[in-house]
C-alpha positions as CSV (number, residue, x, y, z in Angstrom):
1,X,41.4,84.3,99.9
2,X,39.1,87.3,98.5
3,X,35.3,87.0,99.0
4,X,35.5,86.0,94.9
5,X,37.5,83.4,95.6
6,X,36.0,81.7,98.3
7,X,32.8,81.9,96.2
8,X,34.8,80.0,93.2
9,X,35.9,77.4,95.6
10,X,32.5,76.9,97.1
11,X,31.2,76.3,93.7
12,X,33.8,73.8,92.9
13,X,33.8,71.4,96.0
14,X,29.9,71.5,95.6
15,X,30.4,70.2,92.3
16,X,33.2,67.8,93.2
17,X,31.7,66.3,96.7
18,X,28.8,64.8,94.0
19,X,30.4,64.3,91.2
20,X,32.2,61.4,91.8
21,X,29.0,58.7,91.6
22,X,27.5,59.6,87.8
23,X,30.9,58.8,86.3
24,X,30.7,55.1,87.3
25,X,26.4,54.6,87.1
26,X,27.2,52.0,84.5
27,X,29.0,49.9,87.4
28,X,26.8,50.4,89.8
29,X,23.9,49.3,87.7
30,X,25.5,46.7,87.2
31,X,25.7,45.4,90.4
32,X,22.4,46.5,91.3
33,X,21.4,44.2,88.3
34,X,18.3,46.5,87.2
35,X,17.1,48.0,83.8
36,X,17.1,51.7,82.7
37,X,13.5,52.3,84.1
38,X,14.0,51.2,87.6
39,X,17.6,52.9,87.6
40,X,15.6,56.5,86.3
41,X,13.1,55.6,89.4
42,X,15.7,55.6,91.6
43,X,17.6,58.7,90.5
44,X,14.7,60.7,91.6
45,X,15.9,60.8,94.8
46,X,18.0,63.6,94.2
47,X,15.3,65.8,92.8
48,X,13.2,64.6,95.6
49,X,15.6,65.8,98.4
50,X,17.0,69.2,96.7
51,X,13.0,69.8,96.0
52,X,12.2,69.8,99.8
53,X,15.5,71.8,100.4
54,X,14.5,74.5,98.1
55,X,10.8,74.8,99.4
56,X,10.9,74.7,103.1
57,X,15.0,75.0,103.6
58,X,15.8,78.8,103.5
59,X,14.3,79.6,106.5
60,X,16.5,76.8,108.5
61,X,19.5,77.6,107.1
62,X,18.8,81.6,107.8
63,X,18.8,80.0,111.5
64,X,21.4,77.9,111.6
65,X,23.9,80.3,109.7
66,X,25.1,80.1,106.0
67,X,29.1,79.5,107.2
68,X,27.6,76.1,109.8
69,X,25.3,75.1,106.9
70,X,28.2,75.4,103.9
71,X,31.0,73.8,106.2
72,X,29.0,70.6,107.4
73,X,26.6,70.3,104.5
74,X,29.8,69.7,101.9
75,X,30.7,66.8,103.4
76,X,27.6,65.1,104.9
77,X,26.4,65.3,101.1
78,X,29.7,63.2,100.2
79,X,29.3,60.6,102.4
80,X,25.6,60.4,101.4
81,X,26.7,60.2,97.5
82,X,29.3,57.5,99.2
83,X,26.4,55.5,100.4
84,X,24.8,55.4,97.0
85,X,27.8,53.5,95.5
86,X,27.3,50.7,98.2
87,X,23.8,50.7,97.1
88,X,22.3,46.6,96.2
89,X,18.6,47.5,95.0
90,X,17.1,50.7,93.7
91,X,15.6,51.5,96.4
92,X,18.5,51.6,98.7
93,X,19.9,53.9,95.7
94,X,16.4,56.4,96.2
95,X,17.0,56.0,100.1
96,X,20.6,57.3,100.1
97,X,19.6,59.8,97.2
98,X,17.0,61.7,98.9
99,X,19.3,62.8,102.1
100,X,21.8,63.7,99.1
101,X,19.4,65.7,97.4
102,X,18.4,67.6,100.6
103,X,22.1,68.4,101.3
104,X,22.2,69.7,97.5
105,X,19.1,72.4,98.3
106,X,20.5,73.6,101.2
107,X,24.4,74.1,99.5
108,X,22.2,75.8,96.2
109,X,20.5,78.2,98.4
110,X,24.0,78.7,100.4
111,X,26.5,79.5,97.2
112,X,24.0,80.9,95.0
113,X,22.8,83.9,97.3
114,X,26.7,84.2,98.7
115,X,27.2,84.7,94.7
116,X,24.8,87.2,94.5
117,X,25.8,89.1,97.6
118,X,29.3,89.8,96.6
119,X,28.2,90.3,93.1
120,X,26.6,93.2,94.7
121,X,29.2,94.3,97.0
122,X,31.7,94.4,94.3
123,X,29.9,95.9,91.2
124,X,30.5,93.2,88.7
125,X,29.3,89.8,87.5
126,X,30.5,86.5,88.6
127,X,27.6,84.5,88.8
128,X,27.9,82.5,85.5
129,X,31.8,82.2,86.3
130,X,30.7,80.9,89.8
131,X,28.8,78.5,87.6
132,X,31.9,77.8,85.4
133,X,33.6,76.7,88.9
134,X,30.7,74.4,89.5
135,X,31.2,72.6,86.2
136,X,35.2,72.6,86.7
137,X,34.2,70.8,90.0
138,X,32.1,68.1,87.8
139,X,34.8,68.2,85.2
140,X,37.1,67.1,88.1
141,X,35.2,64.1,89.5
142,X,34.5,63.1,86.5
143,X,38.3,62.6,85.4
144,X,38.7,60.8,89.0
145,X,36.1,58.7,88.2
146,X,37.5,58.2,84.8
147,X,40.6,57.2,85.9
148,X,40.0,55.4,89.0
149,X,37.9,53.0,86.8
150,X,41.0,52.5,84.5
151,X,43.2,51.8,87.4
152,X,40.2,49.3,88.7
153,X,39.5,50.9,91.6
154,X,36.0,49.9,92.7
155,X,33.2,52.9,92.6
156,X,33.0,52.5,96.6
157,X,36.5,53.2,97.7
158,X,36.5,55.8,95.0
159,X,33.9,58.1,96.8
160,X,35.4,56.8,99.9
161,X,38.3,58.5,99.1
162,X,36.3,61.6,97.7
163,X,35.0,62.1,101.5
164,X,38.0,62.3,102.8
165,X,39.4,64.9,100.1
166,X,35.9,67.4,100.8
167,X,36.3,66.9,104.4
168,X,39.8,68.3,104.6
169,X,39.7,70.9,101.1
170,X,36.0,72.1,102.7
171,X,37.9,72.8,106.6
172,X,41.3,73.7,104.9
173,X,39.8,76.3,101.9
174,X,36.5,77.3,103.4
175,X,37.4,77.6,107.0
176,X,37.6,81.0,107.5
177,X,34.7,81.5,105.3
178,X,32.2,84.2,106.6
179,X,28.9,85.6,104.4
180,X,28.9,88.5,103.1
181,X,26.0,90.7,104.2
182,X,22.3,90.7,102.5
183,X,21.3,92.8,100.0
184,X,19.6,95.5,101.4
185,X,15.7,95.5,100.8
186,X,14.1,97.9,98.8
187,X,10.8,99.7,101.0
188,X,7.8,96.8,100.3
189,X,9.9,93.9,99.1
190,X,8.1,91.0,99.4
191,X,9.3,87.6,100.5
192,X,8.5,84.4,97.6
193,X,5.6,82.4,99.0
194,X,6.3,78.9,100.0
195,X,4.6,77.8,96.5
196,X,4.4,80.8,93.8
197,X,1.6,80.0,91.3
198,X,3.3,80.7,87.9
199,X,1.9,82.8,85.3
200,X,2.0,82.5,81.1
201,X,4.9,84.9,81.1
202,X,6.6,82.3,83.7
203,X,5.4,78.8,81.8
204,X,6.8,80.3,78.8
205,X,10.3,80.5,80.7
206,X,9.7,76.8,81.8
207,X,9.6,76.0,77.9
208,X,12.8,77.9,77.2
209,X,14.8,76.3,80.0
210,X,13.2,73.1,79.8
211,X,15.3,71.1,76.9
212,X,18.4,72.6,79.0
213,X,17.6,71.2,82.0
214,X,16.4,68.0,81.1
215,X,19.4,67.6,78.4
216,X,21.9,68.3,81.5
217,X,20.3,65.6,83.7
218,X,21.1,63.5,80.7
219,X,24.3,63.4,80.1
220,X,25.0,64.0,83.9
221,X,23.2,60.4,84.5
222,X,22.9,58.3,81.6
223,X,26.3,59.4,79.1
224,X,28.1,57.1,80.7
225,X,25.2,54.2,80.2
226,X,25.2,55.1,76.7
227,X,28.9,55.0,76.2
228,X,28.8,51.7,77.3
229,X,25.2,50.2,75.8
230,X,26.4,51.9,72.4
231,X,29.6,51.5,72.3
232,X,31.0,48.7,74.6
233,X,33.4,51.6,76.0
234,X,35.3,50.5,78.8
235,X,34.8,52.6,82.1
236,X,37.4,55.0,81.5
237,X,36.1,56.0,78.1
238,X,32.6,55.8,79.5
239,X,33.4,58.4,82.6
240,X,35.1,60.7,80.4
241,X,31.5,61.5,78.7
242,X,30.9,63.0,81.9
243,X,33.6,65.0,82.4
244,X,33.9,66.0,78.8
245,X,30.3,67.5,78.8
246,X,31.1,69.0,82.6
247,X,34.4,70.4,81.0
248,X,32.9,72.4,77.8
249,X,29.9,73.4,79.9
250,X,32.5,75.1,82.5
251,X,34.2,77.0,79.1
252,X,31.0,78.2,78.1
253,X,30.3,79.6,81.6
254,X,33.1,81.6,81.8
255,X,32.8,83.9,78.8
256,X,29.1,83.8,79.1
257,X,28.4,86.9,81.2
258,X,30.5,88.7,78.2
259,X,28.3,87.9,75.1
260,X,25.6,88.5,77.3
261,X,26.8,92.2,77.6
262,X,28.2,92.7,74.3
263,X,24.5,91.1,72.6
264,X,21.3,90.5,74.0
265,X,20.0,87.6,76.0
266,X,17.2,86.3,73.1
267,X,20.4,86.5,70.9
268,X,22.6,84.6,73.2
269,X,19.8,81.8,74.3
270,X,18.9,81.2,70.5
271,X,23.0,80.6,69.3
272,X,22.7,78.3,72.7
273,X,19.8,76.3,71.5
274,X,21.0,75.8,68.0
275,X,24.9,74.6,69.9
276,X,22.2,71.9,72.2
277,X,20.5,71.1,69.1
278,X,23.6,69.8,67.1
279,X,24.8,68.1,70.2
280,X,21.8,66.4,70.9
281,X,21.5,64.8,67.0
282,X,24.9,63.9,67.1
283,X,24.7,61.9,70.6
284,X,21.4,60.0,68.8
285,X,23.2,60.0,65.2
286,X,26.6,59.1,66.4
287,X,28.4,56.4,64.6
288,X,31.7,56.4,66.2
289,X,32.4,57.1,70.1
290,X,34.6,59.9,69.6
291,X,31.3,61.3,67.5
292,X,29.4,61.0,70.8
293,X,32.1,62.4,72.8
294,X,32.2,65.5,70.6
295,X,28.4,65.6,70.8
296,X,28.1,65.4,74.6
297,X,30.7,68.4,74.5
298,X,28.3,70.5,72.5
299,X,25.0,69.5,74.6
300,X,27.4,71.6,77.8
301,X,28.1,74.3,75.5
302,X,24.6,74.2,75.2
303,X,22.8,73.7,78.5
304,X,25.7,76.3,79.9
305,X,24.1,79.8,80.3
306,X,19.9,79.2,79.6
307,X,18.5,78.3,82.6
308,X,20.8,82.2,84.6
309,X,19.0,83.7,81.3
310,X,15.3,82.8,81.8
311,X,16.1,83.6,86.0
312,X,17.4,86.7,84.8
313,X,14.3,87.2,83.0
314,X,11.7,86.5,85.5
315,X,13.3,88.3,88.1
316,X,13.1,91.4,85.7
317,X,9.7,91.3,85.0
318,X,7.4,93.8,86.4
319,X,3.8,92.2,87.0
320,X,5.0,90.6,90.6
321,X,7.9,91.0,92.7
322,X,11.4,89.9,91.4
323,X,11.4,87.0,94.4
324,X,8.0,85.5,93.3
325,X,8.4,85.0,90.1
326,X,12.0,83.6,90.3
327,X,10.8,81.3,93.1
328,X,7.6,80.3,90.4
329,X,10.0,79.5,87.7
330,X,12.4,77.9,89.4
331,X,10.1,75.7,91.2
332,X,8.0,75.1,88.2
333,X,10.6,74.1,86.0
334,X,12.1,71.7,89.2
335,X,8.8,69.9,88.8
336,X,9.4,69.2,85.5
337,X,12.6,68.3,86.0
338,X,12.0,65.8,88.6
339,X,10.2,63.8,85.7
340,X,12.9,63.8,83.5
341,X,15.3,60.3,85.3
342,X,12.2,57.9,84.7
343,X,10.7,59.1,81.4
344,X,14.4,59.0,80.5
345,X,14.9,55.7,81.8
346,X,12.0,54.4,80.8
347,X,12.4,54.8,76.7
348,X,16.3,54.2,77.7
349,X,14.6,50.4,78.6
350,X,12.1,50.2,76.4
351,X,13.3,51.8,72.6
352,X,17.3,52.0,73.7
353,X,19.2,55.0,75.1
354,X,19.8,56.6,72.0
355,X,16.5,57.6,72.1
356,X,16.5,58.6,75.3
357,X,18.7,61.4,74.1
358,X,16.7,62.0,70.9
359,X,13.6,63.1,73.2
360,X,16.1,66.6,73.6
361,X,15.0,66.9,70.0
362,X,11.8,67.9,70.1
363,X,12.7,69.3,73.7
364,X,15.4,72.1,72.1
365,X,11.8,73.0,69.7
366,X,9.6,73.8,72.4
367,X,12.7,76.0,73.9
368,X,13.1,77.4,70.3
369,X,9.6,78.6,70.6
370,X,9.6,80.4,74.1
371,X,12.5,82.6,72.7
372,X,10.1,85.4,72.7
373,X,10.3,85.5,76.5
374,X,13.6,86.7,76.5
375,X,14.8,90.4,76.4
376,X,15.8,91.1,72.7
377,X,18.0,94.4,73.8
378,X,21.2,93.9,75.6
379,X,21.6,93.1,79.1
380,X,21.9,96.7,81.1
381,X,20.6,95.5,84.5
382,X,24.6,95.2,85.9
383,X,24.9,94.8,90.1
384,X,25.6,98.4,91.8
C-alpha cells in the first residue's frame, strides 16, 4: 500500500472501530432505562477523554511512537466502545466513555498529522479525502449496525464482533505502517502552549464552526433517538439515520478540496451553511421519516468541510504562530462542544427531540455571521 493509502485506511477503521455503538443508542437507552438528559450526561464521556488526549497527549505519543500508538490504540478504543454497549446505568456509560474518548485523542493526533505529513511529501491535498474515508468508516458501522438490528442481533455481540474485525483489518492493513517524517521547522517555530488563550479573530472561528460541530454531534448521537421517538422506526430504519448522514457527509468530503480551489473558502463555507440550514429545518419540520432521512443527509453535506476551513484559517493568520492559534481554536471550540450532549439532551427531555435539533437553527445564524473570518479570495496556500 502507498503512504495515501495507508492514510485512507487509517481514517476508515478510526471511524469504523467507534461507529458501531451510536447506531443502536435507542437500545441501549433502553435498557439503561434513563431520559434524554441523563443519556446527554453520560455522552460526555467521549469529549471528556479525547479533551485530555488533545491537551496533554502529543507529547506521549511523540514517545511512544506514532506506528505503537495507531496499531494498539485502534483496537483498545473498540473494546472500550464494546464496553459501553454492556453499559446498565449512565454512569457506567460515562465510565467506559472516557477511556474511549482518550483512545479517540491520541488516534486524532496520530492520522491527522500522518495526513498532513504526506500531504507535504507528495505536493497535493488529501486531507478532506482523508476525512471522506473517516465518514465512509461511519457510513460503514452504521449500515452494520442497521442491519444487525434487523437481523436482531443484540447491540453487545454486535460491537463484540466489531473488535474482532479492527483487531485483525488494523494488524492485517496497517501492519507494515511506518510515519512519514515531520515537517521540517521553519527557523523560530514555536510549539502551541498547553492552553492557547484565543483571540477575537479566533472566537469568531469558534462561531463559524460552531453550528457544524454541534449539528454533527447531533445526528451522530441522538438521529437514531429521534427516528424512533418521532417516528416509531424500527432499529433498522432508526440506524440508517446514522449512516445516511455519515454517507453524504463522506461525498461531500471528497470533492471538497476541489471547490475550495476553484472558489474561495467564504464562498464554499456560506453554500455549506445554507445546505446545514435546510437540513436542520427539515429534521425539526419533518412530517414523514423519509423527510428526516433526507434532512439528516443534508445536515452531512453540511457539517462536511467547515470546521478544515476555519483550521485552515487560523493557521493562516499572521498575528501568532500557525500552531497557536490552531491549537486556540481547536481547543476553544472543543469546549463548546463538550456542552453540546447535555444541553442537547436536556431540551431532547424536556420540549422533545425535535427541538433538540431545531437549537442548529439559531446555531447555523451565529455561523452565518462569523463568515467574515474566512478568506474571500481563493485558496493558494497548496502543500510544497
Amino acid at each position: 500500500m502507498t503512504a495515501a493509502h495507508r492514510v485512507y485506511a487509517a481514517f476508515f477503521l478510526y471511524a469504523f472501530s467507534l461507529g458501531g455503538l451510536f447506531p443502536r443508542m435507542g437500545e441501549i437507552q433502553r435498557g439503561m432505562g434513563v431520559g434524554e438528559g441523563a443519556l446527554g450526561l453520560a455522552l460526555m464521556g467521549t469529549a471528556c477523554g479525547t479533551m485530555v488526549s488533545l491537551t496533554w497527549g502529543h507529547s506521549l505519543i511523540e514517545r511512544v511512537g506514532y506506528r505503537r500508538c495507531l496499531l494498539w490504540l485502534l483496537p483498545i478504543a473498540s473494546v472500550w466502545y464494546a464496553l459501553a454497549a454492556w453499559a446498565a446505568a449512565p454512569w457506567m456509560l460515562f465510565a467506559c466513555l472516557v477511556p474511549a474518548g482518550m483512545c479517540v485523542g491520541a488516534i486524532e493526533i496520530v492520522v491527522n498529522v500522518e495526513a498532513d505529513r504526506v500531504e507535504h511529501r507528495l505536493g497535493r491535498r488529501l486531507m478532506n479525502r482523508s476525512h471522506g474515508f473517516w465518514s465512509f468508516g461511519f457510513f460503514g458501522a452504521g449500515v452494520v449496525g442497521a442491519l444487525s438490528a434487523r437481523w436482531g442481533v443484540s447491540p453487545q455481540v454486535q460491537l463484540m464482533v466489531t473488535v474482532l474485525v479492527v483487531v485483525v483489518a488494523t494488524r492485517w492493513v496497517l501492519g507494515g505502517f511506518e510515519p512519514s517524517p515531520a515537517r521540517p521547522q521553519p527557523p523560530g517555530a514555536a510549539h502551541a502552549p498547553r492552553f492557547a488563550r484565543p483571540t477575537l479573530a479566533i472566537m469568531s472561528l469558534v462561531g463559524l464552526c460552531f453550528s457544524a460541530m454541534v449539528m454533527e454531534g447531533a445526528g451522530i448521537d441522538w438521529s437514531s433517538i429521534y427516528m424512533r421517538d418521532v417516528f416509531g422506526s424500527a432499529p433498522f430504519v432508526a440506524g440508517l439515520a446514522v449512516a445516511t448522514g455519515a454517507f453524504a457527509q463522506a461525498m461531500a468530503r471528497f470533492s471538497a478540496d476541489h471547490f475550495v480551489d476553484r472558489h474561495s473558502p467564504r464562498t464554499v463555507a456560506r453554500v455549506l451553511l445554507l445546505t446545514l440550514g435546510v437540513g436542520v429545518v427539515l429534521v425539526f419540520a419533518a412530517w414523514h421519516s423519509a423527510v428526516s432521512l433526507l434532512g439528516f443527509a443534508l445536515m452531512g453535506v453540511g457539517t462536511s468541510a467547515i470546521f478544515p476551513l476555519a483550521m485552515s484559517a487560523a493557521a493562516q493568520r499572521h498575528d501568532r504562530p500557525a500552531a497557536v492559534n490552531v491549537a486556540a481554536l481547536s481547543q476553544t471550540a472543543f469546549v463548546a462542544f463538550l456542552l453540546a450532549p447535555p444541553m442537547l439532551g436536556f431540551i431532547a427531555e424536556h420540549w422533545g427531540i425535535r427541538y433538540a435539533f431545531g437549537l442548529g437553527l439559531p446555531l447555523v445564524v451565529v455561523s452565518w455571521w462569523s463568515l467574515a473570518s474566512l478568506p474571500a479570495d481563493r485558496a493558494v496556500d497548496r502543500p510544497t
